[in-house]
C-alpha positions as CSV (number, residue, x, y, z in Angstrom):
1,X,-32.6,37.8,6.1
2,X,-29.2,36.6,5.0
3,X,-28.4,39.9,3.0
4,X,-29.7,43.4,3.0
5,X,-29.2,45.1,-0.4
6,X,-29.5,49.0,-0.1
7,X,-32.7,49.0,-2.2
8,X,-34.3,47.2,0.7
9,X,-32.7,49.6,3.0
10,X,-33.9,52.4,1.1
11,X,-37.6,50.8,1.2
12,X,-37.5,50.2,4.9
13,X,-36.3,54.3,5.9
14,X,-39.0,54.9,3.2
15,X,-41.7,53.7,4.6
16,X,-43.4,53.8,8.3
17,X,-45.8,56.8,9.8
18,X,-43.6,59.4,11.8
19,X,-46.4,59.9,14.1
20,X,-46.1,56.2,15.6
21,X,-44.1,55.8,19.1
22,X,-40.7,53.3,19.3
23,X,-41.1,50.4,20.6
24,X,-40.1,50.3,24.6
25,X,-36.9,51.0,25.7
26,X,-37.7,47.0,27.8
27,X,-39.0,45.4,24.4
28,X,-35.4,46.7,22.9
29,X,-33.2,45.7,25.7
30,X,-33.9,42.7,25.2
31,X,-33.7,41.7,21.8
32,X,-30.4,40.8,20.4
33,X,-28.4,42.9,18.0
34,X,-27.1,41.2,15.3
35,X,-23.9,43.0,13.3
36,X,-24.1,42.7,9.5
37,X,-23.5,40.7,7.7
38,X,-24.3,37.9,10.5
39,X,-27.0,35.5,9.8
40,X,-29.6,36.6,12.3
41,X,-31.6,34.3,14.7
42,X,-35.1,33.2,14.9
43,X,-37.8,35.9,15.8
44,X,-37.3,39.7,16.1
45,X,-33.7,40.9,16.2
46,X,-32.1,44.9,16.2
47,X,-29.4,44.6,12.9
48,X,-26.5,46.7,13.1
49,X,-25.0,48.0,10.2
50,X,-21.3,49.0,11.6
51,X,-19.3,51.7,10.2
52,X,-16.8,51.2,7.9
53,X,-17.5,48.0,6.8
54,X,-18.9,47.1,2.9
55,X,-22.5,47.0,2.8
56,X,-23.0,45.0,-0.5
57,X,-25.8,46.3,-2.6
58,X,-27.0,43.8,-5.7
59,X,-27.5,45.6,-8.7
60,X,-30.3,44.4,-11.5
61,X,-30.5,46.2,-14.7
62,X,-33.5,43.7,-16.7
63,X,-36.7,43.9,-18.3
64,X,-37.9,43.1,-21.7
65,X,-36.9,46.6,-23.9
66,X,-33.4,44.6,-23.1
67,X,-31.4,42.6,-25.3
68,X,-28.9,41.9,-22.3
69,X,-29.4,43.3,-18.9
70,X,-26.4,43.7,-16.0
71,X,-26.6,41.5,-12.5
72,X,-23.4,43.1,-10.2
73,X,-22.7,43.6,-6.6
74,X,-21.2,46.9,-5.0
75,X,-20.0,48.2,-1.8
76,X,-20.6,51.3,0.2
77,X,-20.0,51.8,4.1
78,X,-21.2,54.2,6.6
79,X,-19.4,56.6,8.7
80,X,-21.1,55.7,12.1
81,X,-23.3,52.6,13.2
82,X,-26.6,52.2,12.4
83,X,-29.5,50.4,14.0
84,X,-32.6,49.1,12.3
85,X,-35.4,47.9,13.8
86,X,-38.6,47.1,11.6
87,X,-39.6,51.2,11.0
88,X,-37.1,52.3,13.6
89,X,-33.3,54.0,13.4
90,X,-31.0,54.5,16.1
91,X,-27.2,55.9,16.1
92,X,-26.5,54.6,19.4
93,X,-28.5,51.6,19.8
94,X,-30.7,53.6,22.6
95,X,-32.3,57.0,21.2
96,X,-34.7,55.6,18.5
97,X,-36.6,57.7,15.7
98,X,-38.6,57.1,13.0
99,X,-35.8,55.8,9.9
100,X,-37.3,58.2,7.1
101,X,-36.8,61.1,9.7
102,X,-32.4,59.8,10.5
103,X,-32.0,58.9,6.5
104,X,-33.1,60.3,2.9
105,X,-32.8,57.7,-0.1
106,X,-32.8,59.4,-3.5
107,X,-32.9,57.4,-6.7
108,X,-32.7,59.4,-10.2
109,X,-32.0,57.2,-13.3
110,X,-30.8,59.2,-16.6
111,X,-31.0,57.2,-19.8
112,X,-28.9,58.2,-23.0
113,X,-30.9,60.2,-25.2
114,X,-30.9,63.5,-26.9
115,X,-30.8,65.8,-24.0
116,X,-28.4,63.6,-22.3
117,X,-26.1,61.9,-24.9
118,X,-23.8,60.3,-22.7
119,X,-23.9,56.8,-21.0
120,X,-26.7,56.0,-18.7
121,X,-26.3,56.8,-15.0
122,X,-28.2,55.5,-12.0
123,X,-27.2,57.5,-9.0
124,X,-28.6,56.6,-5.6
125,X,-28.1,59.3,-3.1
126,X,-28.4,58.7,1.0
127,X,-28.3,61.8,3.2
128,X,-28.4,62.1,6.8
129,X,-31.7,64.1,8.0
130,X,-30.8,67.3,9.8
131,X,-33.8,68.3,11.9
């Protein structure tokens, strides 16, 4: 994985069953934990996504109702470390839950039309789970 767009990232805390225990707290030690945006190693690997650094995100507007389409690359950061492994979120690299129960990803697209005559807007939203 040489780059992590937030669409995957919003896939990965989208997906998993809640009900299914972390991996062990030995099987975690001793993987390496690789900071974004390092290229990882071989094999399985924790990534870090460290605060306040850009996260880029590659935005793709195509498809064939299109006469042009857009192809750009943004930045967002977090306010705290995250780790990611597979299904699996941790804030502190030690306590691990289930990613859809630490993060919600929100996606609402709003074309211009008659109830909204105004440019398009595609607004991706990602809240931190309070439970």
């Amino acid at each position: 994985m040489s780059r992590l767009s937030l669409s995957a990232l919003a896939l990965l805390m989208l997906s998993g069953c809640a009900s299914m225990m972390p991996p062990s707290p030995e099987k975690l030690a001793s993987l390496p934990v690789v900071e974004f945006p390092a290229a990882p190693p071989a094999g399985e690997f924790i990534l870090k996504l460290p605060k306040g650094k850009p996260i880029p995100t590659h935005v793709v507007i195509d498809g064939t109702a299109l006469a042009s389409g857009a192809d750009q690359t943004i930045t967002a950061t977090l306010p705290d470390d995250i780790y990611l492994y597979g299904k699996w979120l941790s804030e502190d690299g030690r306590t691990w839950k289930p990613a859809q129960d630490a993060i919600a990803v929100h996606v609402a697209v709003s074309l211009p039309s008659n109830a909204h005559p105004k440019p398009g807007e595609i607004r991706v939203t990602v809240d931190k789970v309070s439970r």
